[in-house]
GULUM-824180 format. One record per residue: chain; x, y, z of N, C-alpha, C, CB in turn. Coordinates in pm, 1 decimal, padded with zeros to 6 digits. Glycine has a CB too. Layout:
<nodes>
  mol      n_c1      n_c2      n_c3     ca_c1     ca_c2     ca_c3      c_c1      c_c2      c_c3     cb_c1     cb_c2     cb_c3
    A         X         Y         Z         X         Y         Z         X         Y         Z         X         Y         Z
...
</nodes>
This chain:
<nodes>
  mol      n_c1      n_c2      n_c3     ca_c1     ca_c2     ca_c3      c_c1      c_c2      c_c3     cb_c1     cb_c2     cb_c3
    A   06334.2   11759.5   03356.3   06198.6   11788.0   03396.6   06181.8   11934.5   03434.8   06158.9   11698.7   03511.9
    A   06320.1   11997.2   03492.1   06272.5   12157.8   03534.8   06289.5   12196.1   03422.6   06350.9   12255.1   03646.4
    A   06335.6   12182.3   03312.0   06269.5   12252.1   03187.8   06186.4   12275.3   03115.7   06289.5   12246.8   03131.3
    A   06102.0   12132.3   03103.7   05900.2   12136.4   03096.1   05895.3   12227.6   03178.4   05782.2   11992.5   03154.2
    A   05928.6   12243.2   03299.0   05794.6   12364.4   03353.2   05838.4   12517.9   03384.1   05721.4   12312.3   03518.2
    A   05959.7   12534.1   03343.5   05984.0   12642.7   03307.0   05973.1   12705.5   03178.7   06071.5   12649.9   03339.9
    A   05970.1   12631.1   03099.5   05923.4   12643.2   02950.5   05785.3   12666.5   02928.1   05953.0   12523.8   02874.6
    A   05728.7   12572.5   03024.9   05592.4   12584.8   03038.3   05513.3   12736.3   03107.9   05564.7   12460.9   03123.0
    A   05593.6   12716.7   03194.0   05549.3   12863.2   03280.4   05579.3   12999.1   03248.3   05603.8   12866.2   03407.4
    A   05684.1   13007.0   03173.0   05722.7   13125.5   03119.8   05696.3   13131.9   02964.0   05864.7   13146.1   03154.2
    A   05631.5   13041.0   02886.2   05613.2   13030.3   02791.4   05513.0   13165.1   02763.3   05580.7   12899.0   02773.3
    A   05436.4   13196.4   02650.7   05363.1   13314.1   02599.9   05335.5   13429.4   02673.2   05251.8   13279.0   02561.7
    A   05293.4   13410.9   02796.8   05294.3   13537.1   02888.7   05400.0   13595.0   02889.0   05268.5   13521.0   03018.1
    A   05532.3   13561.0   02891.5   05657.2   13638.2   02936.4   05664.8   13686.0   02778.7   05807.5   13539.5   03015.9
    A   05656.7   13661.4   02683.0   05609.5   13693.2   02580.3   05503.7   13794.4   02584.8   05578.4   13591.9   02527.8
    A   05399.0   13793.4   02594.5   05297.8   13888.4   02587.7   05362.1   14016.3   02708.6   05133.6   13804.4   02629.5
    A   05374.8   13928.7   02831.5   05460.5   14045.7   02925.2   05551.5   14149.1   02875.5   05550.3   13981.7   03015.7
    A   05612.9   14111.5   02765.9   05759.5   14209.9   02744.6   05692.6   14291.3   02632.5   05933.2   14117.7   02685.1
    A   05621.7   14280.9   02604.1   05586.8   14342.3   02464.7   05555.5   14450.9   02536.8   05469.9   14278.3   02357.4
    A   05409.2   14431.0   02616.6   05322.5   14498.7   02681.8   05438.7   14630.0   02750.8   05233.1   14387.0   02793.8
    A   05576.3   14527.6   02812.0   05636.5   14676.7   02887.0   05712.7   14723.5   02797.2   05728.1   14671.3   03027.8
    A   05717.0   14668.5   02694.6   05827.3   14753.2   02548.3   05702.4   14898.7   02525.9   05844.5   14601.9   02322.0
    A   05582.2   14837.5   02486.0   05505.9   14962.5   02426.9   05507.7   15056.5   02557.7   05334.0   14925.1   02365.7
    A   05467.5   15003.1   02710.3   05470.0   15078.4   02845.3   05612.9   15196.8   02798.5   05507.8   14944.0   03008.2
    A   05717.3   15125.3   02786.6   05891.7   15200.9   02805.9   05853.4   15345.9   02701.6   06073.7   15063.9   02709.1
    A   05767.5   15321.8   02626.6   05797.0   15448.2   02492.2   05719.5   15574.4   02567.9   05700.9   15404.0   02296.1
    A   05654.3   15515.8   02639.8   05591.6   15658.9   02763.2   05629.7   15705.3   02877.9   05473.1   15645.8   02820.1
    A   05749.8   15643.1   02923.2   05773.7   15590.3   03030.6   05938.2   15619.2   03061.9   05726.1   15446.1   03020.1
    A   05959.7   15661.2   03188.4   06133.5   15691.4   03203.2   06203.5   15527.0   03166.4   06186.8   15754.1   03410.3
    A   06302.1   15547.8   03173.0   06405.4   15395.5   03152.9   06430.2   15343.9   03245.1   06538.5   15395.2   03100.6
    A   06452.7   15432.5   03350.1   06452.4   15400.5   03485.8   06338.9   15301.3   03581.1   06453.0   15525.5   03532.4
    A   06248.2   15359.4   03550.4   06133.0   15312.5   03597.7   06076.1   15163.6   03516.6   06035.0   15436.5   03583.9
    A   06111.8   15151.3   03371.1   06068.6   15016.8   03344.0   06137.3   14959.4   03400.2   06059.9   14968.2   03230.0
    A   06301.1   14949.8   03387.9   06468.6   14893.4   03464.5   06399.6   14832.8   03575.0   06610.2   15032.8   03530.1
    A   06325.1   14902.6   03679.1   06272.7   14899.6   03789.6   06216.5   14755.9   03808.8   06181.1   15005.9   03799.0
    A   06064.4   14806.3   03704.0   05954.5   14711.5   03706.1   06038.4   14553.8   03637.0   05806.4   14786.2   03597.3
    A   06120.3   14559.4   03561.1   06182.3   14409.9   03525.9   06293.4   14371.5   03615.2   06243.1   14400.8   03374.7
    A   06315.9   14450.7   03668.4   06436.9   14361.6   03806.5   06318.2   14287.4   03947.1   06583.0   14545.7   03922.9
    A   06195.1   14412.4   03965.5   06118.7   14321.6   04038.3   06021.7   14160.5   03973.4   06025.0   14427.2   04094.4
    A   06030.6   14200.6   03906.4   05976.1   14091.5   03804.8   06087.7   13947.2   03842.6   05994.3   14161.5   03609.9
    A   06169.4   14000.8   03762.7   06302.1   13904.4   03753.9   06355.9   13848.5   03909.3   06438.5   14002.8   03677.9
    A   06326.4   13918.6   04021.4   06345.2   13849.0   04133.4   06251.8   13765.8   04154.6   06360.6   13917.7   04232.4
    A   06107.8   13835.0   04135.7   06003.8   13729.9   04168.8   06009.1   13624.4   04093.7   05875.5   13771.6   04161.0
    A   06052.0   13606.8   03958.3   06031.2   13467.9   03909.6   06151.8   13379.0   03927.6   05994.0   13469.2   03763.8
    A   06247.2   13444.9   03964.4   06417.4   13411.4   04049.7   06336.7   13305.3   04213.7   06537.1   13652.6   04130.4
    A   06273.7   13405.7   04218.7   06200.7   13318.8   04387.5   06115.8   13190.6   04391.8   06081.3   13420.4   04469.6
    A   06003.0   13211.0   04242.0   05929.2   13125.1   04221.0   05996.2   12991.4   04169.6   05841.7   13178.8   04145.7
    A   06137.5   13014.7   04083.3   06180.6   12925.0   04048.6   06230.9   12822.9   04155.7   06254.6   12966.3   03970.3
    A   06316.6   12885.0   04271.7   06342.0   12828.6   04353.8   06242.7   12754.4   04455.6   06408.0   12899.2   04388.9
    A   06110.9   12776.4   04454.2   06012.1   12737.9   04558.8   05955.6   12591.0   04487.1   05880.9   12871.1   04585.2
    A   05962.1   12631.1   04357.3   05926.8   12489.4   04266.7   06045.2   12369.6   04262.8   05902.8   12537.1   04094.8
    A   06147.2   12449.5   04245.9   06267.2   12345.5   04251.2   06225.5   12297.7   04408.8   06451.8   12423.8   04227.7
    A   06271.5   12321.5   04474.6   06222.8   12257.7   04621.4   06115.7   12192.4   04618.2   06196.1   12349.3   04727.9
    A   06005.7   12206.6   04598.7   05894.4   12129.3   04597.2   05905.4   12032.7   04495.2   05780.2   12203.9   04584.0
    A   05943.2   12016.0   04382.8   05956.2   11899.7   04316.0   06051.0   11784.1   04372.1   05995.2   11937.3   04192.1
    A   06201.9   11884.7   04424.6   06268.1   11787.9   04482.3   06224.8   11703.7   04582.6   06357.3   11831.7   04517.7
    A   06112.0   11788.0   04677.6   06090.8   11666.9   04766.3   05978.1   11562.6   04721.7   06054.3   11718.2   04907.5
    A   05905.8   11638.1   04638.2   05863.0   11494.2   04583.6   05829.7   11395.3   04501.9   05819.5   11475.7   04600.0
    A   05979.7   11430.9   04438.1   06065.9   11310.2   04384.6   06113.9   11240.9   04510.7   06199.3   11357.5   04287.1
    A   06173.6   11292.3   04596.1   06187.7   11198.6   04693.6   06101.8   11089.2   04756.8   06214.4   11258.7   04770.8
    A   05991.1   11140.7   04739.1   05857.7   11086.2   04768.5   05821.8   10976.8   04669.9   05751.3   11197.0   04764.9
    A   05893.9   10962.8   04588.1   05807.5   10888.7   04431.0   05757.2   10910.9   04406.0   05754.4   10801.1   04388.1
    A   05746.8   11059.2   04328.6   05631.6   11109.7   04267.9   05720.8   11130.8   04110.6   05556.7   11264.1   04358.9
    A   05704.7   11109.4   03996.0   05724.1   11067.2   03883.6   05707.4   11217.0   03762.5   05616.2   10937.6   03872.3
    A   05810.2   11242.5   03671.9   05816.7   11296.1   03595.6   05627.4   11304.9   03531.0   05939.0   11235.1   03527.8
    A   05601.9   11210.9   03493.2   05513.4   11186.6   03423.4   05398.9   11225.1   03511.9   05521.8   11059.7   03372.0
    A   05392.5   11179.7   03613.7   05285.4   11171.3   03665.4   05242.2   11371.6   03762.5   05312.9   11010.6   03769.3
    A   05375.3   11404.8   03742.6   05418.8   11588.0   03754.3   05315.9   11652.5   03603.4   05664.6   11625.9   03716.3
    A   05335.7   11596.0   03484.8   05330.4   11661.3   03395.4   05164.1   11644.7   03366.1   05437.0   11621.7   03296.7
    A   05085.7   11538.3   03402.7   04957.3   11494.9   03382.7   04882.9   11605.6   03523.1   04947.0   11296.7   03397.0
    A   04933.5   11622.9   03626.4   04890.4   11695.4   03689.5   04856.3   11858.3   03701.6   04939.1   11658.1   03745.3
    A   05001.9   11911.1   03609.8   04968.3   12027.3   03561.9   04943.5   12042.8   03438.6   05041.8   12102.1   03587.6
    A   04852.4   11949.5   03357.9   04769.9   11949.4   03323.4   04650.7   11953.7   03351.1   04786.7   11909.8   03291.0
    A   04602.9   11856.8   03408.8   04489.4   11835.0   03493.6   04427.8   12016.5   03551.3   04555.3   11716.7   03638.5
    A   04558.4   12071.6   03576.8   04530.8   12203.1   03671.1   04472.0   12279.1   03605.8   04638.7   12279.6   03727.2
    A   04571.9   12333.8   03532.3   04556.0   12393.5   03337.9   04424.3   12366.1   03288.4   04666.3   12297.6   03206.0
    A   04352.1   12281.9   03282.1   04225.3   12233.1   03269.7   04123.7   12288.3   03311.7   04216.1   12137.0   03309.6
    A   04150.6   12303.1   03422.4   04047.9   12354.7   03557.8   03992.8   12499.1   03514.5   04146.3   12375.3   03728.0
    A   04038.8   12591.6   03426.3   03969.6   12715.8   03405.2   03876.3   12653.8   03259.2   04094.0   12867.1   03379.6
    A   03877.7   12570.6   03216.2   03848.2   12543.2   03067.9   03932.9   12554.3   02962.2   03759.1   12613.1   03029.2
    A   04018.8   12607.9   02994.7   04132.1   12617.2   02880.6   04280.3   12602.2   02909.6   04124.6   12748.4   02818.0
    A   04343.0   12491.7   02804.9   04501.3   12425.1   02815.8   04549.0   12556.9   02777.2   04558.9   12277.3   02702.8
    A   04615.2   12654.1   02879.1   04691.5   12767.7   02814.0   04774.8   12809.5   02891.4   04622.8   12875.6   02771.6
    A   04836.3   12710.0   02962.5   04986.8   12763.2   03069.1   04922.7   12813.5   03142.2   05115.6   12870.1   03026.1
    A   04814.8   12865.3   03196.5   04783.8   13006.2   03263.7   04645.1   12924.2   03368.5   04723.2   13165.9   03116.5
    A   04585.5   12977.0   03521.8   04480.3   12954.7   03539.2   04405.2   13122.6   03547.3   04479.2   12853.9   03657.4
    A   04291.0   13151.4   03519.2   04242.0   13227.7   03471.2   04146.6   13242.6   03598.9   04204.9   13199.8   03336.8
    A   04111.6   13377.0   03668.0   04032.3   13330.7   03767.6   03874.7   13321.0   03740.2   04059.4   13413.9   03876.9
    A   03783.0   13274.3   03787.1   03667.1   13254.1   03750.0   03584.3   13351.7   03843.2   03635.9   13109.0   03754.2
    A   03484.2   13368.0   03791.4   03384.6   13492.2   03848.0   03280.9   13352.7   03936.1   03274.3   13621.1   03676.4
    A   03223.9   13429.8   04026.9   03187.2   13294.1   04144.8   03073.1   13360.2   04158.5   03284.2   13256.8   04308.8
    A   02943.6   13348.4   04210.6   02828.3   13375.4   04245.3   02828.8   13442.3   04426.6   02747.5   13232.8   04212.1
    A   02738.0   13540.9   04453.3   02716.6   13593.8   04568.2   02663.5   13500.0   04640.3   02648.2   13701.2   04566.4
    A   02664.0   13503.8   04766.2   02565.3   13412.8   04844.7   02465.3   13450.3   04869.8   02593.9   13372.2   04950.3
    A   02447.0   13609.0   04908.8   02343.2   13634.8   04923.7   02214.0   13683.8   04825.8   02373.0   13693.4   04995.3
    A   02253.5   13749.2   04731.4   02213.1   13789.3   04578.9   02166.6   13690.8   04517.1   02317.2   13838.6   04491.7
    A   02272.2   13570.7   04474.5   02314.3   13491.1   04360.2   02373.9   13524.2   04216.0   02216.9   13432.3   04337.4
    A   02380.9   13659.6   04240.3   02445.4   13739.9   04148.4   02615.7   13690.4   04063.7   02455.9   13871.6   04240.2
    A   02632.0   13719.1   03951.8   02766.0   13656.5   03928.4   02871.8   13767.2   03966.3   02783.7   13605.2   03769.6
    A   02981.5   13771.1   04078.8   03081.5   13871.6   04093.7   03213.6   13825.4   04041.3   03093.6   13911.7   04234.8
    A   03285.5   13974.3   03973.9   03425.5   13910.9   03895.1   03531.5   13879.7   04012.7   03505.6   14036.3   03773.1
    A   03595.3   13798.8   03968.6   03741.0   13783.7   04056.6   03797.0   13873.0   04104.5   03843.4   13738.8   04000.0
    A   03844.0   13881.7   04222.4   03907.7   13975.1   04359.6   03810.0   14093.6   04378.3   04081.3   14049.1   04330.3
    A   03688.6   14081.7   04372.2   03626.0   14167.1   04465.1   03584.8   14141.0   04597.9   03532.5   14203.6   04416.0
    A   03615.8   14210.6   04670.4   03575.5   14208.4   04797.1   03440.8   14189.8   04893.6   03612.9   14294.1   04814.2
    A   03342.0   14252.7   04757.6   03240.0   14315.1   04787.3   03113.3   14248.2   04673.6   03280.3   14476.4   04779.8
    A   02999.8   14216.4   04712.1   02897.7   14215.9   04546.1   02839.7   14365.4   04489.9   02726.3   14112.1   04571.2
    A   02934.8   14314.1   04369.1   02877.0   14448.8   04278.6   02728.1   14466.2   04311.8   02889.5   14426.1   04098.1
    A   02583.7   14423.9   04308.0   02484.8   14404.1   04307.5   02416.8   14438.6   04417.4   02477.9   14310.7   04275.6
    A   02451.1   14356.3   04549.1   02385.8   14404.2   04703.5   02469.7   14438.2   04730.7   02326.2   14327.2   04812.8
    A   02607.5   14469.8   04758.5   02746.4   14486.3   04786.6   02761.7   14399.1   04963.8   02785.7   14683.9   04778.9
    A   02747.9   14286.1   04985.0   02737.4   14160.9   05020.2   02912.1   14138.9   05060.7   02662.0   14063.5   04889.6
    A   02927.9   14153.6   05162.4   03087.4   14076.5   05194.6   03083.8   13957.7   05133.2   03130.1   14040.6   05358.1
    A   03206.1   13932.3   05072.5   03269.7   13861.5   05062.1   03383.3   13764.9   05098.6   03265.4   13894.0   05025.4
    A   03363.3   13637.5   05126.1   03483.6   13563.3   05237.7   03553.5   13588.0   05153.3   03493.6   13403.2   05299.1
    A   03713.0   13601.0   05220.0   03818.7   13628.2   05171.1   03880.0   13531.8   05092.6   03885.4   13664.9   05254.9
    A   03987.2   13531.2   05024.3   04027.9   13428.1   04956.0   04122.8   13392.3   05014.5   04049.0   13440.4   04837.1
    A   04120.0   13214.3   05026.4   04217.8   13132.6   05113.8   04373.1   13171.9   05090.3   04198.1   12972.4   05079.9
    A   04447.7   13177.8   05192.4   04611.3   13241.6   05161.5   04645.2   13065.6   05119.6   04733.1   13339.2   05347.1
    A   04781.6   13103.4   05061.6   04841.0   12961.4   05020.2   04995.2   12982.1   05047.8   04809.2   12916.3   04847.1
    A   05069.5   12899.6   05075.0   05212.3   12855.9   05089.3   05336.8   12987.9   04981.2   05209.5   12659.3   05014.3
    A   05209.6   13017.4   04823.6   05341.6   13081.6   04778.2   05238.0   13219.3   04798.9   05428.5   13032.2   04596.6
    A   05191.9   13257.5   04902.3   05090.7   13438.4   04875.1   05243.1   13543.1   04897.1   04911.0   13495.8   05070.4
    A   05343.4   13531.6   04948.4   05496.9   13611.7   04921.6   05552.3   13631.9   04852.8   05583.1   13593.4   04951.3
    A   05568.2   13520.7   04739.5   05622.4   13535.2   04647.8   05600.1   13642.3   04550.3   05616.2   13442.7   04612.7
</nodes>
């Protein structure tokens, strides 16, 4: 089962990722890409481990191969499109009603604070 979702998770992006820093490297010291893929490579070294833990416990729980794999689906879903990836969605102002893109702080439009976005369990990683 940790191979569905590592397969899954690292599937085309880490793909599209390496390309992107192959063409980055031809402008770029050696040093400094070296850099950017060892931090990379820890972070997904970390992420792997936070998932292994969390699945283990709940499998302990009876929570089911199958019923793991229908869920991140289900998730995957949630932007409109099955593509390994969630995509963030642009959300409306409150005060405007204006449409603002993902991680702004502010509305482009009235420039309107924005509540922050909820922290979650992996925001360290």
């Amino acid at each position: 089962m940790f191979d569905f979702l590592m397969g899954y998770v690292m599937g085309e992006r880490t793909a599209a990722r390496a390309a992107t820093m192959a063409r980055a490297a031809a402008g770029a010291s050696a040093g400094a890409v070296a850099g950017e893929f060892h931090d990379v490579n820890e972070r997904v070294d970390r992420l792997i481990l936070v998932v292994d833990a969390m699945w283990s416990l709940l499998k302990e729980s009876g929570w089911t191969d199958e019923q793991l794999k229908a869920r991140i689906l289900e998730i995957d879903s949630e932007d409109g499109v099955v593509d390994g990836r969630l995509t963030p969605q642009r959300h409306r102002c409150t005060k405007c009603d204006s449409m603002v893109e993902p991680g702004r702080s502010t509305c482009t439009y009235c420039g309107a604070d924005l509540a922050a976005p909820q922290s979650g369990p992996t925001d360290g990683i």
